[in-house]
C-alpha positions in Angstrom: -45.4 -5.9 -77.8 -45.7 -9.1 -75.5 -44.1 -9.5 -72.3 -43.6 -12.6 -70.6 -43.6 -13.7 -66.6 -43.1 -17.1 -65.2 -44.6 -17.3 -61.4 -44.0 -20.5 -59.8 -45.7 -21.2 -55.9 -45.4 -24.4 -54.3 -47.3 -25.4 -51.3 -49.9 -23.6 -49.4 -51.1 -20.2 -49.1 -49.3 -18.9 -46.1 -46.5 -21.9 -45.7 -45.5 -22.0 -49.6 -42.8 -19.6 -51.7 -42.3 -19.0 -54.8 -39.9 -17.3 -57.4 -40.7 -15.1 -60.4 -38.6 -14.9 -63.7 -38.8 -12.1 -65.9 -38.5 -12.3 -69.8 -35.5 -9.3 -70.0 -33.7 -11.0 -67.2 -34.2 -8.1 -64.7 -34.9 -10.3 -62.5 -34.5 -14.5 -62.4 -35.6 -16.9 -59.7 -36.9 -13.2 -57.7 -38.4 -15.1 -54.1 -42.0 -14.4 -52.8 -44.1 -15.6 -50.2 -46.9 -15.0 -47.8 -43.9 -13.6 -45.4 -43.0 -11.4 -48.3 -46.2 -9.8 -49.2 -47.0 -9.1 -45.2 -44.3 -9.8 -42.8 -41.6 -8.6 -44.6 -41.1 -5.0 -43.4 -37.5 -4.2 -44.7 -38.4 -6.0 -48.3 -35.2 -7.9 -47.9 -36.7 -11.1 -48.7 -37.9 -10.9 -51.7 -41.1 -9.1 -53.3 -44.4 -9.2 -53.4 -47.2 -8.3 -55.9 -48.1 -5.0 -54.3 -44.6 -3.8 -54.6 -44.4 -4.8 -58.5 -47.6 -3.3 -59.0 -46.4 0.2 -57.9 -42.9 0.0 -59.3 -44.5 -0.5 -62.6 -46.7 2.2 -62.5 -44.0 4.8 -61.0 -41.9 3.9 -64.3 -45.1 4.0 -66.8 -45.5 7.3 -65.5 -42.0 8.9 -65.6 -41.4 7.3 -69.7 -45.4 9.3 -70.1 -44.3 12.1 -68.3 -41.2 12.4 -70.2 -43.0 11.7 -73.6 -45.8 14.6 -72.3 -43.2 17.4 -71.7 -41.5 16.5 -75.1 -44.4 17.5 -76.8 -44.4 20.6 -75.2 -40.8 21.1 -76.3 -40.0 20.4 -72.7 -37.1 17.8 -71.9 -36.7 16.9 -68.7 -33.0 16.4 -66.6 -34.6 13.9 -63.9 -37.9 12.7 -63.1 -37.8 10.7 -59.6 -41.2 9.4 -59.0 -41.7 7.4 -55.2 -44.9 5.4 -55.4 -46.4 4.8 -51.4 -49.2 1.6 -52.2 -52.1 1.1 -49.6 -53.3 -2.5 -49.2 -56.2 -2.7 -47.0 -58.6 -5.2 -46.4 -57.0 -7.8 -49.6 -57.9 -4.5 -51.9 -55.5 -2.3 -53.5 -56.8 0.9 -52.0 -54.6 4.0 -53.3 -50.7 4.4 -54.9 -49.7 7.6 -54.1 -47.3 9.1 -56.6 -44.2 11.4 -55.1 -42.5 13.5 -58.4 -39.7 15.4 -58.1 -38.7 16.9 -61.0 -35.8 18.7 -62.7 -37.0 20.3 -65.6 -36.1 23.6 -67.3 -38.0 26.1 -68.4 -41.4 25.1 -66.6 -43.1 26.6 -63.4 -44.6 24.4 -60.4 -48.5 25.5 -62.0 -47.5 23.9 -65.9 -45.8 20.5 -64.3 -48.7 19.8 -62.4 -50.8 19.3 -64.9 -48.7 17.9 -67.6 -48.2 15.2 -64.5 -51.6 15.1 -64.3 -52.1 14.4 -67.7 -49.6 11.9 -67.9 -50.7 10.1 -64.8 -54.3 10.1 -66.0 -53.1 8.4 -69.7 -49.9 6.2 -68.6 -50.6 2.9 -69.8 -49.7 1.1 -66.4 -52.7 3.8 -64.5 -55.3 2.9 -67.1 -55.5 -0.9 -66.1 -55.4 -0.5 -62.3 -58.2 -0.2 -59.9 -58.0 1.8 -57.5 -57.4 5.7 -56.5 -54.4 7.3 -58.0 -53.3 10.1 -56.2 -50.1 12.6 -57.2 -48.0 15.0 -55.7 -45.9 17.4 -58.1 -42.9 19.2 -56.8 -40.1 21.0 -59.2 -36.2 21.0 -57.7 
């Protein structure tokens, strides 16, 4: 599989914009700019890196979650996965992962670590780093 992204930036650093386009057409012409990336608190603007970065990873890790628990003959109603990214000093510092999950016939101590084991061999966590930290709750 191949994936295609077209970023565009005109101008300077911290004066210029740009726009990304996305190959399914999720997103088209999708703004971002130095005001994005750190003077955007509400993210109304537009996006930035960082906040692709983690909203891949969240969804890498709920599909390998999902595909984990299968093979355990687990299947899951909901998997709702927040990812908090730390950005410190120009480095990617820690994403921590907040799951909620509802899933049948599975206790807090077995989710855990089939979470673990999914975040630990989700294709998206593999290729990032920095510290990957998760935090497991069943509803």
């Amino acid at each position: 599989m191949k994936r295609e992204v077209n970023a565009i930036w005109e101008g300077g650093g911290s004066e210029g914009t740009g726009h990304l386009n996305v190959q399914s057409g999720a997103f088209k012409d999708m703004p971002y700019s130095f005001k994005t990336r750190f003077e955007n608190e509400n993210g109304k603007l537009g996006t930035n890196p960082e906040e692709l970065i983690a909203s891949a990873l969240a969804g890498c890790f709920n599909m390998k979650l999902a595909f984990v628990l299968n093979e355990a003959d687990i299947y899951p109603k909901q998997l709702n996965t927040k990812a908090l990214l730390t950005f410190q000093d120009g480095v990617i510092k820690l994403i921590e992962l907040f799951l909620s999950g509802n899933v049948p016939r599975i206790n807090q101590e077995k989710f855990a670590e089939l979470a673990e084991e999914a975040k630990n061999n989700c294709p998206v966590s593999g290729v990032l780093n920095c510290e990957i930290k998760l935090n497991s709750t069943l509803i």
